[in-house]
VEXDREN-2710 file (C-alpha; in Angstrom, 1 decimal):
% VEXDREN-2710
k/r/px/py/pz
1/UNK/-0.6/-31.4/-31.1
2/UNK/-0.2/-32.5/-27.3
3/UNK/0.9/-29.6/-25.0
4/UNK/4.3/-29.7/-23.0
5/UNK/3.8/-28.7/-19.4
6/UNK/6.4/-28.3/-16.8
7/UNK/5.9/-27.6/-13.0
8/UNK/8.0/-25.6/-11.0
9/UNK/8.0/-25.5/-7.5
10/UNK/7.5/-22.5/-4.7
11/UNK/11.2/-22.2/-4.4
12/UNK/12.6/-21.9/-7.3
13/UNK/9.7/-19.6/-9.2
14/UNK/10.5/-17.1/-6.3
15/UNK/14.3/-17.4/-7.8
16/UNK/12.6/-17.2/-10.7
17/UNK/11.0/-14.0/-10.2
18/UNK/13.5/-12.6/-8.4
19/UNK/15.9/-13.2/-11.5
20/UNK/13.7/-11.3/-13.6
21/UNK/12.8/-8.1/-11.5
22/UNK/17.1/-8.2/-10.8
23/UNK/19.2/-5.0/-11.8
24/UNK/22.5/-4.2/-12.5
25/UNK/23.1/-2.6/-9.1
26/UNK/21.6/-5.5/-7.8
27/UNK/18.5/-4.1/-6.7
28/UNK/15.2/-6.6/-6.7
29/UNK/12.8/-3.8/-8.4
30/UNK/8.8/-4.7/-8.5
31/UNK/6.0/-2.6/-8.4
32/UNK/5.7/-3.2/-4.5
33/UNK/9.4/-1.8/-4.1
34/UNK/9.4/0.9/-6.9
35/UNK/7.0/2.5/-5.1
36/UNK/8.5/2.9/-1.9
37/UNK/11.4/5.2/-4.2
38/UNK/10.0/9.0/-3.4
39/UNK/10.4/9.6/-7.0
40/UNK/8.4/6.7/-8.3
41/UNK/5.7/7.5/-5.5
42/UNK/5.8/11.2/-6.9
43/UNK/5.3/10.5/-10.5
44/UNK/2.6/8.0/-10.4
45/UNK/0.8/9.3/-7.6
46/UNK/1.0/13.4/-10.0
47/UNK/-0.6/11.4/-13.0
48/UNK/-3.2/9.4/-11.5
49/UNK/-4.6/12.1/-9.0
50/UNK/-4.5/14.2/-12.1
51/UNK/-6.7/12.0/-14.2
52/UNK/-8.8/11.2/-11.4
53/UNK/-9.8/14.8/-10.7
54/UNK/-10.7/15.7/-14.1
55/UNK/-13.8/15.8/-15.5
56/UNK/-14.5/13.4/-18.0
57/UNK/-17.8/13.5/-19.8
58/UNK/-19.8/11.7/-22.6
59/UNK/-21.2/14.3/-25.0
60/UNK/-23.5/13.8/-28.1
61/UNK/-21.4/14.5/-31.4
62/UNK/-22.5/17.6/-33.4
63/UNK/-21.9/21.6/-33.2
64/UNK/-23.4/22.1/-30.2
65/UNK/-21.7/20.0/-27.8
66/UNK/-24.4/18.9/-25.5
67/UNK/-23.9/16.4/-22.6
68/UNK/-25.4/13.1/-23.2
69/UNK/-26.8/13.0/-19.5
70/UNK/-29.2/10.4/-20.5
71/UNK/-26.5/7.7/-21.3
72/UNK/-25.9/5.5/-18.9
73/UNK/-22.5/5.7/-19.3
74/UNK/-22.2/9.6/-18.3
75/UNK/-23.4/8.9/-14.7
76/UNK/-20.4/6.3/-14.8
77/UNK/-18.0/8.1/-15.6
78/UNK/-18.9/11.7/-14.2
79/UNK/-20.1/10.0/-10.6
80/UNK/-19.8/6.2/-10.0
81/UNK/-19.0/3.5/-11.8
82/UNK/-19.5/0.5/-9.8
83/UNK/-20.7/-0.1/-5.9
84/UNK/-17.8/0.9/-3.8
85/UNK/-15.5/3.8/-6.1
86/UNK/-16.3/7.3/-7.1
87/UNK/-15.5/8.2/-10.5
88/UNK/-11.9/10.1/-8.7
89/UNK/-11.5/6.2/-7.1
90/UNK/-12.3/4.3/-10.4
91/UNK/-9.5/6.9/-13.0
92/UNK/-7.2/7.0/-10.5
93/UNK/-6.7/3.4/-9.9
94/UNK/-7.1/2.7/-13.4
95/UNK/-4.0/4.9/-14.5
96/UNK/-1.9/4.0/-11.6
97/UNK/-2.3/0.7/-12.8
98/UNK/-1.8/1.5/-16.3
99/UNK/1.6/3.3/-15.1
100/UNK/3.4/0.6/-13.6
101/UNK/2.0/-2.5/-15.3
102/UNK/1.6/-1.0/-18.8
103/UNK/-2.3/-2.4/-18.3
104/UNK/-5.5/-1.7/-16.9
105/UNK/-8.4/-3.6/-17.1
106/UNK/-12.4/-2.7/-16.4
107/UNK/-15.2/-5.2/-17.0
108/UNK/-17.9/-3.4/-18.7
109/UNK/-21.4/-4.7/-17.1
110/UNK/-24.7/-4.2/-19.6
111/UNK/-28.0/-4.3/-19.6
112/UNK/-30.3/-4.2/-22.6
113/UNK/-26.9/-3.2/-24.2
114/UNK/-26.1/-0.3/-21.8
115/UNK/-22.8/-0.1/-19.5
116/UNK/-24.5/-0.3/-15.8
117/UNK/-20.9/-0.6/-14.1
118/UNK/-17.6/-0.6/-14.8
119/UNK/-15.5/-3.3/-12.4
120/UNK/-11.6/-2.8/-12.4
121/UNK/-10.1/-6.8/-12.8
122/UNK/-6.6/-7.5/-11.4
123/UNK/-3.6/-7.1/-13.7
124/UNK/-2.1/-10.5/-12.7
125/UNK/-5.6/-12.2/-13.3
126/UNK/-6.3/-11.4/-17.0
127/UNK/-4.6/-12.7/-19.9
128/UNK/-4.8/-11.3/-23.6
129/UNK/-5.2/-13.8/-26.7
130/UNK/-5.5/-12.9/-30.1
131/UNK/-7.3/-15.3/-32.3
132/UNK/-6.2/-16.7/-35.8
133/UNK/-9.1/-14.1/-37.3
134/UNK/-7.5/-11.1/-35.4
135/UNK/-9.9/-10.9/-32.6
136/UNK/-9.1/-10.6/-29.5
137/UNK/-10.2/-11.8/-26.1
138/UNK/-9.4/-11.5/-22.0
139/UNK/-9.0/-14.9/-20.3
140/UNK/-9.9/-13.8/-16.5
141/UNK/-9.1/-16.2/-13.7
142/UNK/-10.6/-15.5/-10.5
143/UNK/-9.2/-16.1/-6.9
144/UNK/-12.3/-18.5/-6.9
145/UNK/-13.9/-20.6/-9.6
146/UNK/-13.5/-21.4/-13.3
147/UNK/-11.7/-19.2/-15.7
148/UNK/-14.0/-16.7/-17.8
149/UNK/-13.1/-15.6/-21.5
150/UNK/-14.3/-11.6/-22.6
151/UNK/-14.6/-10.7/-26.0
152/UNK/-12.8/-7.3/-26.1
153/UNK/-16.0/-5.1/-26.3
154/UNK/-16.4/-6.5/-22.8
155/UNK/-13.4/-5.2/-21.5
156/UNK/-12.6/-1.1/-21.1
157/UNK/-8.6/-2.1/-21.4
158/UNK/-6.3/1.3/-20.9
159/UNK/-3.5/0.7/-22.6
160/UNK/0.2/2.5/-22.7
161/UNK/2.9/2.3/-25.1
162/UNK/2.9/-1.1/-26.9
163/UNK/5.2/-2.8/-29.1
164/UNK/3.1/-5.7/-30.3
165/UNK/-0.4/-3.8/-29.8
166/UNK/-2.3/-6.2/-27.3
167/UNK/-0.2/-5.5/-24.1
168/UNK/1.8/-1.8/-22.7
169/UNK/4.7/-1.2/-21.9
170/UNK/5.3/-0.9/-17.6
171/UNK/6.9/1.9/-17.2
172/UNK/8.4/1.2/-13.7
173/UNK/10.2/-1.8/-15.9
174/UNK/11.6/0.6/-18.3
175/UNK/12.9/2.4/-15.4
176/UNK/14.0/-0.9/-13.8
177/UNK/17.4/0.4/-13.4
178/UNK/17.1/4.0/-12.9
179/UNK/14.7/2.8/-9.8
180/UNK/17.4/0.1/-8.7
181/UNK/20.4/2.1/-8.9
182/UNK/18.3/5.2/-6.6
183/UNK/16.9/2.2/-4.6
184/UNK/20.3/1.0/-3.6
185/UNK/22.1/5.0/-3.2
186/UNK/18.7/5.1/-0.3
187/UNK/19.4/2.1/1.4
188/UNK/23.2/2.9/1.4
189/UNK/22.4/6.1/2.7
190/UNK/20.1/4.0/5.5
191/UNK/22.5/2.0/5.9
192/UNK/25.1/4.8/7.0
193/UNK/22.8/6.5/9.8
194/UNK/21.8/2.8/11.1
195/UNK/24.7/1.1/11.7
196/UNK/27.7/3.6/10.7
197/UNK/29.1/6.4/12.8
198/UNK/29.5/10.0/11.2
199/UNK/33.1/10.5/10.9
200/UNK/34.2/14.1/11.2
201/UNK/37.6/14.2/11.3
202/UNK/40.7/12.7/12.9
203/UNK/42.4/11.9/16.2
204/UNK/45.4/12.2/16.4
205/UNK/48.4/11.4/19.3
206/UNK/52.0/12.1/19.7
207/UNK/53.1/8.5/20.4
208/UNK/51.1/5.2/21.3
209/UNK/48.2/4.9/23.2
210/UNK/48.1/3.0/26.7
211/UNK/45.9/0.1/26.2
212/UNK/43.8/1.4/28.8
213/UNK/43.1/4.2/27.0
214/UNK/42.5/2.7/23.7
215/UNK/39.7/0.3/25.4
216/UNK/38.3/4.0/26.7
217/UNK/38.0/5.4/23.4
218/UNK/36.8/2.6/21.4
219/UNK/34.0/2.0/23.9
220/UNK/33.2/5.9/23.5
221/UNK/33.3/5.5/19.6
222/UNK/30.8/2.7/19.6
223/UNK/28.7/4.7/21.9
224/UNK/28.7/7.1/18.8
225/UNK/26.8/4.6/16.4
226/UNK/24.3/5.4/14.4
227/UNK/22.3/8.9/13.2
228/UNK/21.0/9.9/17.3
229/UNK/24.5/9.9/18.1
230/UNK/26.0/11.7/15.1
231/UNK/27.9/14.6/15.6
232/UNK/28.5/14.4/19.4
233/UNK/31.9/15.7/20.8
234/UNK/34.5/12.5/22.0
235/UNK/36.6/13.1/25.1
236/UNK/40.1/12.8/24.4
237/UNK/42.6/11.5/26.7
238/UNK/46.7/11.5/26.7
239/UNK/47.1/14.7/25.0
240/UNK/45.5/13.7/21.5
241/UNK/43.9/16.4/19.0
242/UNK/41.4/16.3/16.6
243/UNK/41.3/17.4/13.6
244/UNK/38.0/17.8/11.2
245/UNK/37.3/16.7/8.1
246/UNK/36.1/18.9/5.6
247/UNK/32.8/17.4/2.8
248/UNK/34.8/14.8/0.5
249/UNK/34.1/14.6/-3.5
250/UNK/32.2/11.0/-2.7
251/UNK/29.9/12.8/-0.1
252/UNK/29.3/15.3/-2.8
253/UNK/28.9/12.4/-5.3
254/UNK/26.9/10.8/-3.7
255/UNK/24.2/13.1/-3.4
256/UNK/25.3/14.4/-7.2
257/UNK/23.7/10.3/-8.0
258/UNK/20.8/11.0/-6.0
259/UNK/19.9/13.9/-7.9
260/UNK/21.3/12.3/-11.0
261/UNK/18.1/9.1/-10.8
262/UNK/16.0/11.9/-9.6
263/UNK/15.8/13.3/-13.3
264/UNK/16.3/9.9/-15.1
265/UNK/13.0/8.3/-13.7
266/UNK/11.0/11.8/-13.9
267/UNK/12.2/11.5/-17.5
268/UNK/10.4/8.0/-17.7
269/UNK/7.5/9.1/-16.7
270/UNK/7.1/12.9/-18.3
271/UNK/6.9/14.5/-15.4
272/UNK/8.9/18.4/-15.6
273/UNK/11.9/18.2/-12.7
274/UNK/10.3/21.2/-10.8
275/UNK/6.9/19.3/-10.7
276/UNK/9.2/16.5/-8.3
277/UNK/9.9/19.4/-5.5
278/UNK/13.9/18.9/-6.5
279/UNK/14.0/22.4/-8.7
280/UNK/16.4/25.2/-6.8
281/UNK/15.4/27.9/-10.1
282/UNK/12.6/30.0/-8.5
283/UNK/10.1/29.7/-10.9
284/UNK/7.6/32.4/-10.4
285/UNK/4.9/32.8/-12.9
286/UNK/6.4/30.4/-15.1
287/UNK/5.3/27.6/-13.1
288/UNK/1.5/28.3/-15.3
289/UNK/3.8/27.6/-18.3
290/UNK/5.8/24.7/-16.8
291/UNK/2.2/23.4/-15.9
292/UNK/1.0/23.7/-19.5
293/UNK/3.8/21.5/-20.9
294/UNK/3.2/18.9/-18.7
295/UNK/-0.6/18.6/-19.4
296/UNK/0.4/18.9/-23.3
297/UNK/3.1/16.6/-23.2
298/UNK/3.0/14.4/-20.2
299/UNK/-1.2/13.8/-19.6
300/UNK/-2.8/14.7/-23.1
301/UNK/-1.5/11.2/-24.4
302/UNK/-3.3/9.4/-21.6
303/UNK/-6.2/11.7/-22.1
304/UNK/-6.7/10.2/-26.1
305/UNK/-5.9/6.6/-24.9
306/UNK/-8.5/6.9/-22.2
307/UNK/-11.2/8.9/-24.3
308/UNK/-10.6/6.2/-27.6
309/UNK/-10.2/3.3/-25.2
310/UNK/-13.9/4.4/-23.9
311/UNK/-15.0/4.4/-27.7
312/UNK/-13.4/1.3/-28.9
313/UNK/-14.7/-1.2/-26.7
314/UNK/-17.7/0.9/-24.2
315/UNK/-19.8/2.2/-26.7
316/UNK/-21.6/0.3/-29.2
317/UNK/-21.1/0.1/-32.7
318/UNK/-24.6/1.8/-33.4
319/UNK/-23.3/4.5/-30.7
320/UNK/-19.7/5.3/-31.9
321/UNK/-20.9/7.9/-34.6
322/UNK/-23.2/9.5/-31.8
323/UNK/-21.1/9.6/-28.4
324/UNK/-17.9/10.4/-27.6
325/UNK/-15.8/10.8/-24.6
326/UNK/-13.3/13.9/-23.6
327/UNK/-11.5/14.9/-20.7
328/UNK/-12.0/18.4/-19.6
329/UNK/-9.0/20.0/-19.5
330/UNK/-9.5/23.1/-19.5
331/UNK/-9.2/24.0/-15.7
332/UNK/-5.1/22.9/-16.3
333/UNK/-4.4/25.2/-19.2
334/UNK/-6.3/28.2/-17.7
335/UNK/-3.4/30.0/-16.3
336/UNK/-3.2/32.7/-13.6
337/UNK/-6.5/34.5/-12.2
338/UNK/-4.8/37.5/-14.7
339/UNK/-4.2/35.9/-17.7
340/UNK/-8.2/34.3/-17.5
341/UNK/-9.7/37.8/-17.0
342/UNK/-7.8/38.9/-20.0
343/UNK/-8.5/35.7/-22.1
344/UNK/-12.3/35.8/-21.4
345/UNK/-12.3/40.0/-21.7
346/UNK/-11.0/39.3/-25.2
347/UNK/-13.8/36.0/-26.0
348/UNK/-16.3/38.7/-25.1
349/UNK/-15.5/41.3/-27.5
350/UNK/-13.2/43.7/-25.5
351/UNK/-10.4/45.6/-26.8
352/UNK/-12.4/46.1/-30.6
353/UNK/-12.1/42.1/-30.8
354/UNK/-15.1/40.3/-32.6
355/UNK/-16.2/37.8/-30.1
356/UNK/-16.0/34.4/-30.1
357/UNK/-18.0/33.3/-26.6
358/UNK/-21.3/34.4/-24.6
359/UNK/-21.6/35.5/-20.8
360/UNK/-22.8/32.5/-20.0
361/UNK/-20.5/30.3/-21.6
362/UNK/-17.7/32.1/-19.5
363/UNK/-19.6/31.8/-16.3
364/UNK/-20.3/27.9/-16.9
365/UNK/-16.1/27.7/-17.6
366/UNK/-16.3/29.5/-13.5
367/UNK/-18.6/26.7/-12.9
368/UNK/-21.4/29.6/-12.0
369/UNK/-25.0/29.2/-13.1
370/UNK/-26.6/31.3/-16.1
371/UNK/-26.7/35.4/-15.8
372/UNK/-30.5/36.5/-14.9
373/UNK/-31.9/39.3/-16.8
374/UNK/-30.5/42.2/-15.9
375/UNK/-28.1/41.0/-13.6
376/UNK/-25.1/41.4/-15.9
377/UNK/-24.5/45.1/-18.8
378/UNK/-24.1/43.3/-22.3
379/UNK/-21.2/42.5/-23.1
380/UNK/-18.8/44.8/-25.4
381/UNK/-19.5/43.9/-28.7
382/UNK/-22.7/42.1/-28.6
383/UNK/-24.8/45.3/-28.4
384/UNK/-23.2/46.2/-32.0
385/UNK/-24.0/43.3/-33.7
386/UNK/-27.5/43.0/-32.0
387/UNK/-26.7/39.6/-30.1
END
């Protein structure tokens, strides 16, 4: 069955685009522009950093939980997975991309079988097909040269909410018009200190100005224009008084909107309101709860997707029952200096509790080395049951 093709030229596929990306409040919202919103900035920039700062390790399934440092793969994804990014580099840019695309794509480089790099591809440059027989493949097309087809256990493809399974969900689409509406309250807001002048009040005069005067005092008003000016005293002439204003309900509206898309695209992307700097409640020690929720609530679901993304299509099939990969979270969910000494206290058999955890299991959680002999008194509890 002959394909029908249809060409469209530059002009009208901007239109085109531009059509698409168009909102309500007439903002044109991309990722390019998104970003520029604080908010948008804020929430992508909290989850990626996050990601990329945690530890994520391969480790050899079984009771004991031991490192598999001889994979190849650990070394990528603990130090460096490709020529030019760290591991921080490599997460980070992966789960920004995964944020405001709904995709991120790696190409997973083998030899003999074993992941020697992991290459991030170019949203806008991979496609996703799925074959009659349900499998599935990545059609990449390079700036330069011929288009190159990946079967999927080629591809490490991070993947957000989906509603047909092969592609995510963007999620600075989904907040296309929360973004455009607190895109187009900024550049009003711009748009007042550039060109407007801050009105305070009101002149008033008795009777009519002479034209003279009127010339003077428009001159000195335009003079007045824009925020360097703002706020600087007019001299009046003929007698005339001036009266100020006092804040209107649309000044306080306007920043009530501000606020307002604040919260809805924070909601978007599961990020706590106090986590955006916008929060007037003092928080205190809370803040170790408030942190807790959002790794629970907003980060552990891009923790799984990462760690079974890593299983599905790094590892191979011979490997899967052997490796497995898991973000160290740990160091989020910790809590205050206080609340650890009592936690690990407890793990070590104080207070009459049976314990669950060895000195040096603690000291590795501290990221210190092993106890020496005799450095450290047993701990309470493992003298009575001879550990």
């Amino acid at each position: 069955m002959p394909e029908n093709h249809f060409t469209v030229d530059g002009d009208r596929l901007a239109d085109l685009m531009r059509a698409v990306s168009m909102t309500e409040s007439g903002a044109n919202v991309t990722v390019t522009t998104a970003l520029k919103n604080t908010t948008v900035f804020r929430c992508v920039s909290l989850v990626s950093y996050t990601i990329g700062m945690l530890p994520l390790h391969l480790f050899e399934a079984g009771d004991e939980r031991l490192k598999a440092e001889s994979h190849s793969l650990y070394k990528l994804l603990t130090r460096q997975p490709n020529d030019w990014q760290s591991a921080f580099d490599f997460k980070a840019l992966m789960q920004m991309r995964a944020l405001v695309n709904g995709d991120a794509f790696a190409l997973v480089v083998r030899s003999m079988g074993r992941p020697i790099r992991l290459v991030p591809l170019p949203n806008g440059m991979v496609t996703i097909r799925q074959n009659d027989d349900w499998t599935v493949e990545y059609h990449y097309q390079p700036a330069k040269g011929p288009k190159q087809i990946f079967k999927a256990e080629e591809i490490l493809h991070l993947r957000g909410l989906s509603t047909d399974g092969l592609r995510g969900m963007s999620l600075v689409r989904q907040a296309a018009e929360a973004i455009g509406l607190a895109l187009q309250t900024e550049k009003a807001a711009a748009r007042l200190f550039r060109n407007g002048m801050l009105v305070g009040g009101a002149l008033k005069h008795k009777a009519k100005l002479s034209p003279e005067a009127y010339e003077r005092l428009k001159a000195s008003m335009a003079e007045r224009e824009n925020a360097d000016n703002a706020h600087k005293w007019l001299i009046l002439e003929e007698e005339m008084d001036a009266t100020p204003f006092s804040q209107t309900g649309r000044d306080n509206q306007h920043l009530e909107t501000r606020q307002h898309q604040i919260e809805e695209i924070g909601r978007v992307f599961g990020v706590p309101r106090p986590l955006l700097m916008v929060d007037d409640t003092s928080w205190g020690s809370g803040i170790d709860v408030l942190g807790q929720f959002f790794v629970r609530y907003g980060l552990a679901p891009w923790f799984t997707a990462w760690e079974q993304a890593i299983h599905r299509s790094v590892l191979l099939d011979a490997e899967k029952d052997r490796f497995y990969a898991k973000f160290n979270e740990g160091a989020l969910l910790r809590g205050s200096m206080k609340d650890q000494a009592e936690f690990f206290a407890k793990a070590l058999g104080s207070g009459g509790h049976r314990p669950w955890m060895g000195v040096d299991e603690v000291r590795a959680l501290q990221e210190l080395g092993k106890a020496k002999p005799g450095q450290l008194p047993a701990a309470p509890g493992q003298q009575e049951d001879g550990q």
